[in-house]
C-alpha positions in Angstrom: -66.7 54.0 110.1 -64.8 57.1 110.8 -63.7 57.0 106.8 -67.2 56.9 105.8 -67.3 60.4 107.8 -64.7 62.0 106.5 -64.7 61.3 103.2 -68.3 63.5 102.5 -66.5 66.5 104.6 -63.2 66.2 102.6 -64.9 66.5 99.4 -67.0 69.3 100.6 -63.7 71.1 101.5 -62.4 70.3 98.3 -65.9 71.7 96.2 -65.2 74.9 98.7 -61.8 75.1 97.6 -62.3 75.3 93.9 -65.4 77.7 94.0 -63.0 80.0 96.3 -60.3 79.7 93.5 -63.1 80.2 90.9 -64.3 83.5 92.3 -60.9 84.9 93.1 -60.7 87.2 89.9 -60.0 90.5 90.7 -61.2 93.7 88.8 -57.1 94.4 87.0 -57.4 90.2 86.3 -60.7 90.9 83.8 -59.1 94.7 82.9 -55.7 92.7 81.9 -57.8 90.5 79.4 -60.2 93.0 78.1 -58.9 94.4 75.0 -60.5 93.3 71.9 -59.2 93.9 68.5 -61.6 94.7 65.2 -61.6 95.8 62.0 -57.9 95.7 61.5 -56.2 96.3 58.1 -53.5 98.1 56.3 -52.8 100.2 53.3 -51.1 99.2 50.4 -47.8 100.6 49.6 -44.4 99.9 47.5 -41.6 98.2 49.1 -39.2 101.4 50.8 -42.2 103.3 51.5 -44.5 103.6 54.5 -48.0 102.6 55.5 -50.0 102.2 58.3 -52.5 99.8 60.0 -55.5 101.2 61.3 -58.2 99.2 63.5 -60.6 99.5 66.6 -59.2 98.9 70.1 -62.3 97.3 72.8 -61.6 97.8 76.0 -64.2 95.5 78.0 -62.5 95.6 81.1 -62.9 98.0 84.2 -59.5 99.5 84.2 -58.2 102.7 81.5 -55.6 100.7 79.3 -53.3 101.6 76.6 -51.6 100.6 73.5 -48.1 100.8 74.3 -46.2 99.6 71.3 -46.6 97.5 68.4 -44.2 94.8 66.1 -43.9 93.2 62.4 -41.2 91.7 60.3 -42.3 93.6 57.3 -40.5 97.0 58.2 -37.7 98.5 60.0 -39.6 100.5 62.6 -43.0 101.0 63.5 -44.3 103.7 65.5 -47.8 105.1 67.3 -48.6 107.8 65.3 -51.2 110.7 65.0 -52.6 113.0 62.2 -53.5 116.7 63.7 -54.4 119.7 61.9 -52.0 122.9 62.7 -51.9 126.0 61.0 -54.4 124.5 58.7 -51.7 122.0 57.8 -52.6 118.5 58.3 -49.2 116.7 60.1 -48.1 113.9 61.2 -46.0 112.7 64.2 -45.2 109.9 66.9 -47.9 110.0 69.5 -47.1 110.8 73.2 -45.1 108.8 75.0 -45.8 106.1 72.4 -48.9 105.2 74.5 -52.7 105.4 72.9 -55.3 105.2 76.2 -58.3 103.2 75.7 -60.9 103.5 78.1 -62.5 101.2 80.6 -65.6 100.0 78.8 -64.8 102.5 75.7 -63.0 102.1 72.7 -60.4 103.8 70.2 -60.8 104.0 66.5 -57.2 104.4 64.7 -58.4 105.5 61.2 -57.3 107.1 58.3 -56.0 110.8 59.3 -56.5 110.2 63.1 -54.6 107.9 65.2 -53.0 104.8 63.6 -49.9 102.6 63.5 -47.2 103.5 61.1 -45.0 101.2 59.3 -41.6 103.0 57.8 -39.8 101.3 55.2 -41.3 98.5 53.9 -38.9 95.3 53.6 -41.5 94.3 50.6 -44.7 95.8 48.8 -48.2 95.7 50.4 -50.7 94.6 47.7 -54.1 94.0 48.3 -55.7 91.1 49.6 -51.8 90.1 51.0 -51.2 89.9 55.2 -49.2 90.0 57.7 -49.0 89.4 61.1 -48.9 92.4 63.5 -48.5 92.2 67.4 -49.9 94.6 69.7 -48.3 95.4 73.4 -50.8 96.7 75.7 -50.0 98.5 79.0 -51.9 95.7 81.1 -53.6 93.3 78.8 -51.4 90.8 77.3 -50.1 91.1 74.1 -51.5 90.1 71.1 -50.5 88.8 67.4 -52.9 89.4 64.5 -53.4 89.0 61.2 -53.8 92.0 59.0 -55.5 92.6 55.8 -54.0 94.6 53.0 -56.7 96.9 51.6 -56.6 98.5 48.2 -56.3 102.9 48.7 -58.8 103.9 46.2 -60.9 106.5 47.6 -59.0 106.9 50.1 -56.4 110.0 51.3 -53.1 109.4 50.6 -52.7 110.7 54.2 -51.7 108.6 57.2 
């Protein structure tokens, strides 16, 4: 008799349990996952020169993030890098700190004489239609490893 009692209010605890452990995300646990990658690609370019990736960074989560770093086998550094104009000269150089913020709920575009990520000295060539894989390292969300399309240049600036 006294099982026949107990066993409905253990399993209640046990339901109660699980929905506690269910609704225990905090805001940083959904800002830590909230990065969304898009529209990533790369330009082509001979093997012992540069290129760069370019892409949109999602930030769905509630917390400010950043890009932090980046990594590929397919060149001896890569770098966070930024196109500026000065002295009506447009130049190029490592960003800040090596960190690009992305806002909560916002978004970065890396593009084509803005921000982007810069690959120096290419182990091979980068012809169109080719990838690689690319991983990003974020200041809070977790890192991740994508694949990258290499797009042809025509019509576009030869500038970073």
């Amino acid at each position: 008799m006294r099982i026949r009692l107990l066993l409905p209010l253990l399993l209640l605890l046990a339901a109660a349990l699980l929905l506690t452990a269910c609704a225990g995300a905090t805001d940083t646990d959904t800002a830590t996952a909230g990065v969304v990658v898009s529209e990533i690609w790369a330009r082509q370019a001979p093997a012992g020169g540069n290129s760069a990736a370019y892409m949109i960074l999602h930030n769905h989560g509630a917390a400010d993030d950043a890009l932090i770093g980046a990594s590929t086998d397919i060149c001896h550094s890569v770098e966070l890098h930024e196109t500026q104009m000065e002295n009506d000269v447009m130049k190029m150089r490592p960003v800040a700190g090596q960190r690009i913020p992305i806002p909560a709920n916002g978004q970065v575009e890396l593009q084509p004489g803005g921000l982007h990520i810069m690959f120096m000295g290419l182990k091979q060539p980068l012809e169109p239609g080719a990838r690689f894989d690319l991983t990003l390292t974020f200041a809070n969300a977790p890192a991740q490893t994508l694949s990258v399309e290499v797009r042809e240049m025509s019509g576009m600036s030869s500038m970073h």
